[in-house]
C-alpha positions in Angstrom: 81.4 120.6 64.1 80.2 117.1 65.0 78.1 118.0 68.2 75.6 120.9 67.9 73.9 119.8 71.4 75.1 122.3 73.6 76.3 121.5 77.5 73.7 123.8 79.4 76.4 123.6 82.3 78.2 126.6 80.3 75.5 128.8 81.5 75.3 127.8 85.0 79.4 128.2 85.6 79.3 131.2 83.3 76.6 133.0 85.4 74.6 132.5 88.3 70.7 132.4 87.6 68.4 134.9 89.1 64.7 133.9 90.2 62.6 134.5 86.8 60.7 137.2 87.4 59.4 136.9 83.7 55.9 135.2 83.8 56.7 131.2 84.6 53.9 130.8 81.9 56.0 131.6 79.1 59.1 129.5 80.1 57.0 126.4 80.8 55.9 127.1 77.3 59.5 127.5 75.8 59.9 124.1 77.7 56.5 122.5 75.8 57.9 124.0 72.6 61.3 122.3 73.1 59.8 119.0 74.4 57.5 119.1 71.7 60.1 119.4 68.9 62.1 116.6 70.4 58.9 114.2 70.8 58.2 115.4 66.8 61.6 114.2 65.9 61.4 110.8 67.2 57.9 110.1 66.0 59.0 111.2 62.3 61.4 109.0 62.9 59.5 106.4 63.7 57.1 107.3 60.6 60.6 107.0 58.1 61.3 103.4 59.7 58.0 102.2 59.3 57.7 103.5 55.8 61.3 101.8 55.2 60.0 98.7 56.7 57.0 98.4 54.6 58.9 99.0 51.1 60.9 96.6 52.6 58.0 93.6 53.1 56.3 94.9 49.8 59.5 93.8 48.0 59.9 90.5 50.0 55.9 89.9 48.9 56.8 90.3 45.7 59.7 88.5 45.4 58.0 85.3 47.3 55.1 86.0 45.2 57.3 85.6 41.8 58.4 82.1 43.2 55.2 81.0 44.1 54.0 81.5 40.6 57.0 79.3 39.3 56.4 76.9 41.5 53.1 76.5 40.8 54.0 76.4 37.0 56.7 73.9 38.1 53.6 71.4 39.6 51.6 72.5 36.6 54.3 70.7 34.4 54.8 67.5 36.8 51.0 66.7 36.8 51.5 66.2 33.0 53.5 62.8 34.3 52.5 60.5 36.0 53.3 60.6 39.4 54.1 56.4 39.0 57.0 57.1 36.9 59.0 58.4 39.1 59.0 55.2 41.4 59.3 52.6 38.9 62.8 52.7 37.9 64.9 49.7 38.7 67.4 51.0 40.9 66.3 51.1 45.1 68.6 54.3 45.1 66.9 56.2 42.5 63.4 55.3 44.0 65.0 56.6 47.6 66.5 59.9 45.9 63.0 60.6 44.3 61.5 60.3 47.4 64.0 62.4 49.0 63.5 65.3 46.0 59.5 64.9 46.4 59.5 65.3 50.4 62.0 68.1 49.8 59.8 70.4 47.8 56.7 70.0 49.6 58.4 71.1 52.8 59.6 74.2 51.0 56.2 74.5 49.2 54.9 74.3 52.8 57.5 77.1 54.2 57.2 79.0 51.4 53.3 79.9 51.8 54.2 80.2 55.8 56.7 82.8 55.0 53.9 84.2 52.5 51.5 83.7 55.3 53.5 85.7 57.4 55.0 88.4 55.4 51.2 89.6 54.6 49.9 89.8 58.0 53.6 91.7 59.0 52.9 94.4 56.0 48.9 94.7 57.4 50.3 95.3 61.4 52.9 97.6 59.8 50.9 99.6 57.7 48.0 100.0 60.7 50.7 101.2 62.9 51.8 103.8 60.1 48.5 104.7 59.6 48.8 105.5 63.8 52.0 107.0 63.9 50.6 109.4 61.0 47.6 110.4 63.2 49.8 111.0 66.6 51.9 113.2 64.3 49.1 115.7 63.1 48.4 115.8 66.7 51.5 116.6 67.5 52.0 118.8 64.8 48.4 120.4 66.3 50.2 121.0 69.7 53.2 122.8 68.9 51.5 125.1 66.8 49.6 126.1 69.8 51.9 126.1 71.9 53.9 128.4 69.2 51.1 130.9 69.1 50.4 131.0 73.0 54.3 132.3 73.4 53.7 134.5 70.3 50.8 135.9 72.7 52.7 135.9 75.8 55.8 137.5 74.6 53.3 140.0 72.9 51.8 140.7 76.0 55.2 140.9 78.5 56.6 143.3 76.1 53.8 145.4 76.4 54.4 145.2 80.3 58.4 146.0 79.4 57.5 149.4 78.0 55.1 150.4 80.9 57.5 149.6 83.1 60.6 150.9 81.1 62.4 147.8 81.8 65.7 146.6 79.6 64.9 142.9 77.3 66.3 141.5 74.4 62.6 140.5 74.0 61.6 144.3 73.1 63.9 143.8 69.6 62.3 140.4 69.0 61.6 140.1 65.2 63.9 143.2 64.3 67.6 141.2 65.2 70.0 141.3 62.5 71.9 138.0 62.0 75.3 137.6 63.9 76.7 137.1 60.3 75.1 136.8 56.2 75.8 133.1 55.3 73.8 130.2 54.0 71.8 128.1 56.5 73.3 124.8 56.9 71.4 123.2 60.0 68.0 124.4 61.1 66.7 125.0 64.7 65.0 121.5 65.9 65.0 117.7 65.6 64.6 115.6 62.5 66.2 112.4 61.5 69.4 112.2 59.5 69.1 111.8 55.6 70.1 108.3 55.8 67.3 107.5 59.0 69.3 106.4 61.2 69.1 108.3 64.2 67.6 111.1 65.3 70.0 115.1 65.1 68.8 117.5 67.6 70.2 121.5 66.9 69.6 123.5 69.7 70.6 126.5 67.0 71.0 127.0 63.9 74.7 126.2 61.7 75.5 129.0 58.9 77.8 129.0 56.3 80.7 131.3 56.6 83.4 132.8 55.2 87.1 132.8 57.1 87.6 136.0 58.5 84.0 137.0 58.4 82.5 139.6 61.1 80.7 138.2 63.8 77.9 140.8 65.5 76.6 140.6 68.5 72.6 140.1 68.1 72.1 143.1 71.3 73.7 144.7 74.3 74.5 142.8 77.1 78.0 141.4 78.8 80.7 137.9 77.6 80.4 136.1 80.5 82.1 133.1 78.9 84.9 133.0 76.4 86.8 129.8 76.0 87.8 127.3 73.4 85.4 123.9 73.4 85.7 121.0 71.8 84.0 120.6 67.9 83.2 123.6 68.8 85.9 125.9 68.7 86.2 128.8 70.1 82.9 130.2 71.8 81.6 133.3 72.8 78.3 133.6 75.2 76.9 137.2 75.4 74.4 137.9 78.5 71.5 140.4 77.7 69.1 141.9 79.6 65.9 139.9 81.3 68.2 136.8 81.4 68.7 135.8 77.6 71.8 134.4 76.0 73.5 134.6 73.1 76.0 131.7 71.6 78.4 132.4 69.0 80.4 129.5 68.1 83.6 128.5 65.5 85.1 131.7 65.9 88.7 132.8 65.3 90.7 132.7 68.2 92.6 136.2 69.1 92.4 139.3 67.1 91.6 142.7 67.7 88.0 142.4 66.9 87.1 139.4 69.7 85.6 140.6 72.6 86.7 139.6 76.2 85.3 137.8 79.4 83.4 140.7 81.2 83.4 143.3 78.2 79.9 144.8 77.7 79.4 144.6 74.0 76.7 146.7 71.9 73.5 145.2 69.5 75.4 144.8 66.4 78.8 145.5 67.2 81.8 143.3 65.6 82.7 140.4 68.7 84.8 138.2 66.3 85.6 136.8 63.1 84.4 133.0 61.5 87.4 131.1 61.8 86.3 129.0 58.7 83.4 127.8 57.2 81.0 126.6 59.6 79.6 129.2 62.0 77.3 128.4 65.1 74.6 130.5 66.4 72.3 129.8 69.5 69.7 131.9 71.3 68.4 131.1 75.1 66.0 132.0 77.5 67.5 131.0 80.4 68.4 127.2 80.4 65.6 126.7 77.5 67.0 127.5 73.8 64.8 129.1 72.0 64.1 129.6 68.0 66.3 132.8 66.7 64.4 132.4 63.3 61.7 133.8 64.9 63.9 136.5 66.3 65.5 138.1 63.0 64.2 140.3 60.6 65.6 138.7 57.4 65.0 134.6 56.8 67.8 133.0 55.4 
């Protein structure tokens, strides 16, 4: 799977949206959250290329620092001549070339302590705008973990609502959900830079080791309103549940008995497919907004 970004136009050809008639609080939130993760992303990344660029001018400063010090030892040992003998030879050639070799190393004596110069007042702006970059982090850091514990309240307080008004959600088994399959988590929900820092991996869900042929459950009741083989990502299930959330069940086998089809109503943990092989995708929405489904389970992987 070399795409985990999923095309939110699925959802809009698989199924026409309804007004929200959950609070509009709690999906600007989801939004924040999402927003927030994506803004976290880039700033770390930002943080990793500063912190690369620093190492980076720290070693140039030191390597221009070892050749300042053999230069200077270099003069050191040529004021130990005197500075006459180098003109009075008897050949006007060797007079010009001496000239030529004395001009030449005070112009890169000269460029050398520029570059110096330079290189020191680079590493001071960079490590100023680290020290910056660290600061919006904790801010941001600050925000989405209150932005994480006003949905925490606001789901609290809806589901409270649900059961007074003896209304269907997915949001009532929030926190109880067993996983669509047992596997290894290889990709995390979120943003972060990739190990080598050189762009920035968004995963709107979460990617779980499998084995071939391994059940697939449905996370709760609802409908398939889409069923169709995508590209990287195989073939791809989408459940509907109640009080508009979605389920995304991606890199499953295609066929079989077990595979549920377009328009079937399917049952919380009920066998929808098998993993084709071993890479199994797993997203949770909210409407348009995906959403965490670590926070959704009952077991951490």
């Amino acid at each position: 799977m070399n795409n985990f970004i999923f095309v939110s136009f699925l959802f809009v050809s698989a199924a026409a949206f309804s007004q929200p008639e959950v609070m509009a609080n709690e999906i600007q939130i989801e939004r924040q959250i999402n927003e927030s993760l994506d803004n976290l992303a880039h700033l770390d990344f930002e943080k990793n290329q500063l912190e690369q660029g620093i190492n980076d001018l720290e070693t140039k400063l030191r390597e221009k620092k070892k050749i300042i010090n053999k230069r200077g030892r270099a003069l050191a040992y040529l004021r130990s001549f005197q500075w006459g003998g180098l003109l009075s030879v008897e050949e006007p050639y060797e007079i010009e070339r001496n000239l030529k070799v004395i001009d030449r190393l005070n112009k890169y004596d000269l460029e050398l302590f520029k570059e110096y110069k330079t290189t020191i007042k680079s590493l001071a702006i960079a490590r100023q705008n680290l020290t910056e970059t660290k600061k919006q982090l904790q801010t941001m850091i600050s925000n989405l973990q209150l932005q994480q514990t006003r949905l925490t309240e606001s789901d609290t307080m809806r589901r409270e609502q649900l059961v007074v008004d003896k209304k269907s959600s997915l949001l009532t088994f929030k926190g109880q959900l067993a996983r669509p399959l047992v596997g290894s988590l290889l990709l995390p929900y979120g943003s972060r830079p990739d190990k080598q820092n050189q762009y920035v991996f968004i995963s709107k869900g979460q990617l779980i080791k499998s084995l071939p042929q391994q059940a697939v459950h449905s996370v709760g009741p609802g409908v398939v309103i889409f069923r169709d083989h995508l590209p990287h990502w195989r073939e791809t299930l989408i459940v509907q549940h109640d009080d508009n959330y979605f389920s995304v069940y991606a890199g499953l086998s295609p066929g079989g008995t077990e595979q549920k089809k377009l328009n079937e109503k399917v049952e919380k943990n009920e066998v929808i497919g098998v993993a084709n092989d071993e890479e199994f995708y797993f997203e949770l929405r909210h409407f348009e907004n995906p959403i965490n489904p670590e926070f959704w389970f009952k077991e951490s992987l």
